[in-house]
N, C-alpha and C positions, 0 to 999 in steps of 0.2 A: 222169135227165139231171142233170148236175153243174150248182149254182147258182154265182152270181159269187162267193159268199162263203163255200164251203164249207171248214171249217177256219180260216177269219178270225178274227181276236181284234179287236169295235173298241167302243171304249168310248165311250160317249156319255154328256155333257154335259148336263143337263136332265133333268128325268121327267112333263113334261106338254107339250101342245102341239106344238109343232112336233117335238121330243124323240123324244116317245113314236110317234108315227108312224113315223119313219125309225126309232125301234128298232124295230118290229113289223115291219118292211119289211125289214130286216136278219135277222132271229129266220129269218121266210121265208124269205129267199134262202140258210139254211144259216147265217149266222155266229152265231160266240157274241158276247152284248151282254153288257157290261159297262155298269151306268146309276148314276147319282151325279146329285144333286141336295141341296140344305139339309133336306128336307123326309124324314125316314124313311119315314113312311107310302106315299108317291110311292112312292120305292123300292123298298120290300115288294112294294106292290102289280104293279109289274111286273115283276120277281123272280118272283111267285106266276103271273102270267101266262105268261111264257112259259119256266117250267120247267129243266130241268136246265143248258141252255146259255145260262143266264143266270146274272150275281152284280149283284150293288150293294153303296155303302156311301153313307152319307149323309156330305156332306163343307159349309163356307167356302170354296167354291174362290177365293175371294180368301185366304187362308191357306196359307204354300209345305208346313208339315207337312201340314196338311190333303190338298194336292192329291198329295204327294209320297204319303200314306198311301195314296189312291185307286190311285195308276199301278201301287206297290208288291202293293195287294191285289188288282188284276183280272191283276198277270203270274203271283202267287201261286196266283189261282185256275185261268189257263189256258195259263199258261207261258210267253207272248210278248204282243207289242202289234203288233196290226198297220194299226190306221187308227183317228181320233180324230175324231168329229163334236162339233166344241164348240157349244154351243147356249142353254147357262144363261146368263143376261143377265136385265137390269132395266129399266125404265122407270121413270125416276128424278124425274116428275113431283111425286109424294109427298114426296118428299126434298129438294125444292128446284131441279128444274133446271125452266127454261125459256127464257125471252128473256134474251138475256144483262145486260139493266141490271136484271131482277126475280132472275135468278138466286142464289144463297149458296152459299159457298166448300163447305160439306158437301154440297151437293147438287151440284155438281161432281166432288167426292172421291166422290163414294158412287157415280155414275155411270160414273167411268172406274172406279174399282177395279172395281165389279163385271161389267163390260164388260168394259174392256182388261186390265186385271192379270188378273185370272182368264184371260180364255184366253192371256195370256201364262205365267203358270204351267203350267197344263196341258200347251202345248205343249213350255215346255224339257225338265218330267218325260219327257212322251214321245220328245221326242228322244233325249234323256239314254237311254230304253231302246233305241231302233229302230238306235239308233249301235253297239249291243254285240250287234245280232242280224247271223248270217247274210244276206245278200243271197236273195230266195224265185228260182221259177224264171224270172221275166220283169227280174230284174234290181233288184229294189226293195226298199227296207228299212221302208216305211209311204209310209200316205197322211194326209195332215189337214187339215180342213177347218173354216176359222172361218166366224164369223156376222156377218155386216157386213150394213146395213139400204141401201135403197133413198134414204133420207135423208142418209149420208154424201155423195153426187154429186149428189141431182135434192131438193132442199127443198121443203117444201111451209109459207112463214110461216102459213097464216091457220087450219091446225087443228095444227099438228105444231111449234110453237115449242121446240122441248128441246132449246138448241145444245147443252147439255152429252153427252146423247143422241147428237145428229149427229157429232159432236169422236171422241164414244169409238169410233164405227165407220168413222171415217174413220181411227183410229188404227190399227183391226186390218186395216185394207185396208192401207195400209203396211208395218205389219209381216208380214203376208202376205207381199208380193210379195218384201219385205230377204228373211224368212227361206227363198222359193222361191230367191230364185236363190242364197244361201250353200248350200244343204243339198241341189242339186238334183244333184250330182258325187257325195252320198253314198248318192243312192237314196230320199229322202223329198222326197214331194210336199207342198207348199203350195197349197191355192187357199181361197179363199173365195166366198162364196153371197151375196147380197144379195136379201133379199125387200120385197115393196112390207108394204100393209095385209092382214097372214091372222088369222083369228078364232080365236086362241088366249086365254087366261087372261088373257094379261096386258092383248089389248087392248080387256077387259071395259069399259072406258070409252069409247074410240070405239065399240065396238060398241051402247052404247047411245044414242048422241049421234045426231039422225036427220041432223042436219046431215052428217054427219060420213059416215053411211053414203049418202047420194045423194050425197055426194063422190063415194067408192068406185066408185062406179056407172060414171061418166064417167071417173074416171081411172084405172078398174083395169076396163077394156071387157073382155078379153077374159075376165074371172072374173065380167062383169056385176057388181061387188062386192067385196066379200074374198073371198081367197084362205083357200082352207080346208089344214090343215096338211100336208095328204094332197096338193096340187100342188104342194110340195117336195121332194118324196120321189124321183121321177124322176131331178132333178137330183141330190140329194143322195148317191146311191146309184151316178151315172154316175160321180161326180168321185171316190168312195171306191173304185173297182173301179180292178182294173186294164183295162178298154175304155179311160180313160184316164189311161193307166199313163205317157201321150209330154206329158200338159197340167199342167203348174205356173202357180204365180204369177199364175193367171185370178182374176176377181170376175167371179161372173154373176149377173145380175139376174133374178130369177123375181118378176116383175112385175105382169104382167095387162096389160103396155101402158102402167104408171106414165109410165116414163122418157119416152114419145114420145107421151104425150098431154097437152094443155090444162086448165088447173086451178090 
């Protein structure tokens, strides 16, 4: 039986956590993964995993040669681009961002670049390809889909203080929906994903914090907790098919409940 992505070209953003799931969930459903992240080793290692219809390159996706190098070597590797899961992002606590009268000017700079400019790079590259390909057979020239946090709309002050954090994904839900409706007459879809609290790498510090995790509990009911990177995957994979080949310019919340519970 034919998968949704059989013959796909989609390149993904990140090589751990939430990333590496939807690539492996990708890999399954037939598509070839193209995975990019700063970290080589990442890379390799999923590369070695899942074999021949896979490539990588280790990139600054805050850098336009860098990301330009990426889009260049995954159409090198498999001829086209056909859908883009941007996913690498920061948690710019380290860096300086939180409440905005503690926050510094770097740790703002350091959170949008590596938030908002990066997946704004990525997506012009891939535009810039998806505009020079063919229309496939349902009418489309790519799909792409950013990462925007459960934080840009529903805050949480008393454990998630990082306006600089909240700013940057409130920035790519924006430009999501700008570059849905410009691009949506040329056959590229835009939507973006919004997830609450999921126990990936980076949120190795709330995840240790207990405070922080009987939060979780109460406000992410339906995952009793965090969300593990594997109930993104569903969505992730809906919005990149073409089942929905007719939705642009959506932000949907894979939550647990965040948005509509007390906390």
């Amino acid at each position: 039986m034919a998968s949704r992505f059989d013959g796909r070209i989609v390149l993904v953003t990140g090589t751990t956590g939430i990333a590496a799931a939807a690539a492996r969930a990708l890999v399954d459903e037939g598509a070839n993964v193209f995975v990019t992240s700063r970290t080589q080793q990442h890379v390799d290692d999923l590369v070695r995993e899942f074999g021949e219809r896979s490539a990588g390159q280790a990139a600054d996706l805050t850098q336009e040669e860098a990301v330009q190098s990426v889009v260049d070597a995954c159409v090198a590797s498999f001829g086209r681009l056909d859908c883009v899961y941007n996913v690498a992002g920061i948690s710019g606590r380290r860096f300086g961002d939180g409440p905005l009268h503690e926050m510094t000017l770097d740790g703002w700079e350091t959170v949008m670049a590596n938030n908002a400019t990066s997946q704004f790079l990525v997506c012009r590259s891939a535009v810039r390809q998806m505009l020079t390909q063919d229309p496939d057979a349902s009418g489309g020239r790519g799909a792409i889909l950013t990462m925007s946090s459960v934080l840009a709309r529903h805050p949480s002050p008393g454990h998630f203080a990082t306006h600089g954090y909240a700013a940057s994904k409130g920035a790519i839900e924006a430009f999501t929906r700008a570059a849905a409706a410009y691009y949506a007459a040329h056959g590229i879809r835009f939507n973006a994903i919004a997830p609450a609290l999921v126990a990936t790498p980076m949120s190795r510090r709330a995840q240790a914090d207990p405070d922080i995790v009987a939060f979780a509990s109460h406000k992410q009911p339906l995952a009793a907790g965090l969300l593990t990177p594997e109930d993104l995957v569903g969505t992730a994979l809906y919005l990149l098919s073409d089942d929905a080949r007719v939705i642009t310019g959506q932000v949907i919340d894979v939550d647990g409940g965040w948005a509509v519970s007390e906390g």
